[in-house]
C-alpha positions as CSV (number, residue, x, y, z in Angstrom):
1,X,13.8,-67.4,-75.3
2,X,10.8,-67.4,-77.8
3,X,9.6,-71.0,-76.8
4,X,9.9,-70.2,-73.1
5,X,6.6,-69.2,-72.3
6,X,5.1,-72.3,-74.3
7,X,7.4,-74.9,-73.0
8,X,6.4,-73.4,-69.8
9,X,2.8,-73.6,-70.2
10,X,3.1,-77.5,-71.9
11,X,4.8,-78.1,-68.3
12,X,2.0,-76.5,-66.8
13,X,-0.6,-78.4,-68.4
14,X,2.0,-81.6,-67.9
15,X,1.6,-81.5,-64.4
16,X,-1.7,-81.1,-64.1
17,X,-2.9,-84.1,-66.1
18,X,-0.4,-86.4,-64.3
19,X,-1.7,-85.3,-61.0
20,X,-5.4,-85.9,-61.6
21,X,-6.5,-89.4,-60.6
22,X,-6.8,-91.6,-63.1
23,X,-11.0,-92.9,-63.9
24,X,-11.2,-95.3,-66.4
25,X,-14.2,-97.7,-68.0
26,X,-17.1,-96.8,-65.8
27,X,-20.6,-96.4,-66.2
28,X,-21.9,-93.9,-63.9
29,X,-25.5,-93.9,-64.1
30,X,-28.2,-91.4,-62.5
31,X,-25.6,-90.6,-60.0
32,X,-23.4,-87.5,-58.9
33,X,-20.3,-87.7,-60.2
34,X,-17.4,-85.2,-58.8
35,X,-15.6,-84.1,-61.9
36,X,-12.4,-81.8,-60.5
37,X,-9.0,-83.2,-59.9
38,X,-10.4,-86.6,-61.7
39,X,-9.0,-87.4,-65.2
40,X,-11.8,-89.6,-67.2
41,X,-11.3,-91.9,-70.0
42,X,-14.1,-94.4,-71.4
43,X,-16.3,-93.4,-69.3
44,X,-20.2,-93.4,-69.4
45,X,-21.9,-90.6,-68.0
46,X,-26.2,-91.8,-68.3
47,X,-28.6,-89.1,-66.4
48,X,-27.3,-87.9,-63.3
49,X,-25.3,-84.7,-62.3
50,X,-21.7,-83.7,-63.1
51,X,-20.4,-81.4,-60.3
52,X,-17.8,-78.9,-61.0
53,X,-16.1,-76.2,-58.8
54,X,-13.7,-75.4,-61.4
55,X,-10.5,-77.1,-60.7
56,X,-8.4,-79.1,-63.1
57,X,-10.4,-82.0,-65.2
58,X,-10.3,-84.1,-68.4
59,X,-12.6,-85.7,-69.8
60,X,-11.2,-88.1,-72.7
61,X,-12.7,-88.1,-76.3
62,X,-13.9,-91.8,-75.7
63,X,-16.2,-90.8,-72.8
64,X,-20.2,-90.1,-73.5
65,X,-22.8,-88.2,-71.9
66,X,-26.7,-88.7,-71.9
67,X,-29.1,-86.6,-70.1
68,X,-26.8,-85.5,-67.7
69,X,-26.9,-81.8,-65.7
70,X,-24.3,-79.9,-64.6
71,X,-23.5,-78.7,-61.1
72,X,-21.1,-75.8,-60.7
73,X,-19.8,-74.8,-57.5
74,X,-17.9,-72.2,-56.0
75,X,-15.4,-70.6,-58.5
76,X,-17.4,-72.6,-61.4
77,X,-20.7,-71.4,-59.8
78,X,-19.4,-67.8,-59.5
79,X,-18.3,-67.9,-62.8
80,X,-22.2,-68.4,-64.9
81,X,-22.9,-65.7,-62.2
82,X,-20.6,-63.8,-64.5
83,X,-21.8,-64.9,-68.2
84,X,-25.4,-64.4,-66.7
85,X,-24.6,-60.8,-65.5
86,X,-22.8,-59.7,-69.2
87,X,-26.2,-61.9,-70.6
88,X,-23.7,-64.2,-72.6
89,X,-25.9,-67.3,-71.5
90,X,-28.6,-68.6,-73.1
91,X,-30.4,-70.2,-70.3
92,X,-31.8,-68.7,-66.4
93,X,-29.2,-70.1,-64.0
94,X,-31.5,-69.3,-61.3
95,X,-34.3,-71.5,-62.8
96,X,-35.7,-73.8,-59.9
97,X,-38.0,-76.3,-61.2
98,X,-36.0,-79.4,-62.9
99,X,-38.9,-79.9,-65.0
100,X,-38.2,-76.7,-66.7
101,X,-34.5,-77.4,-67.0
102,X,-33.6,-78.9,-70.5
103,X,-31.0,-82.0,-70.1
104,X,-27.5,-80.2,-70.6
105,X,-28.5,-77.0,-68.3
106,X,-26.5,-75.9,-65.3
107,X,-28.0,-76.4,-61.9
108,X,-26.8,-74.6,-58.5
109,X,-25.7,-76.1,-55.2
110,X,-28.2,-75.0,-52.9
């Protein structure tokens, strides 16, 4: 009954990667890209935004980013709300001029 709980949760995790559609050998450049329920293997990810709402993802060890911003949504969104309130982040979520953002830092959906 020990190995219950993690055979279980390996199930769990099972599922959801086989369920997440399948993106493979793209180049997404300067565009949005929608990152939940999408599994993503060599992919390029140059400038642009990644949006997340905090559903199941994968992004694969041969994918790369440069210059790219994250968008959270929703639960995701609601969720830096969180980190920001306990001060566990080191940026201002709430920072409104893209100028001031450095390339890596969260953005909000207006």
């Amino acid at each position: 009954m020990k190995n219950v709980p993690d055979a279980y949760m390996h199930k769990l995790e099972e599922t959801a990667i086989t369920t997440l559609e399948h993106v493979r050998d793209l180049d997404f450049r300067n565009e949005t890209v929608e990152l939940d329920g999408k599994r993503f293997t060599n992919c390029t990810f140059d400038g642009g935004v990644l949006k997340y709402s905090g559903g199941d993802t994968e992004i694969g060890s041969r994918c790369s980013t440069t210059g790219i911003r994250p968008r959270f949504v929703g639960a995701a969104w609601r969720t830096v709300l969180l980190l920001h309130a306990f001060g566990l982040l080191s940026y201002d979520p709430f920072a409104k001029e893209p100028n001031d953002w450095p390339a890596q830092t969260p953005v909000a959906e207006d």
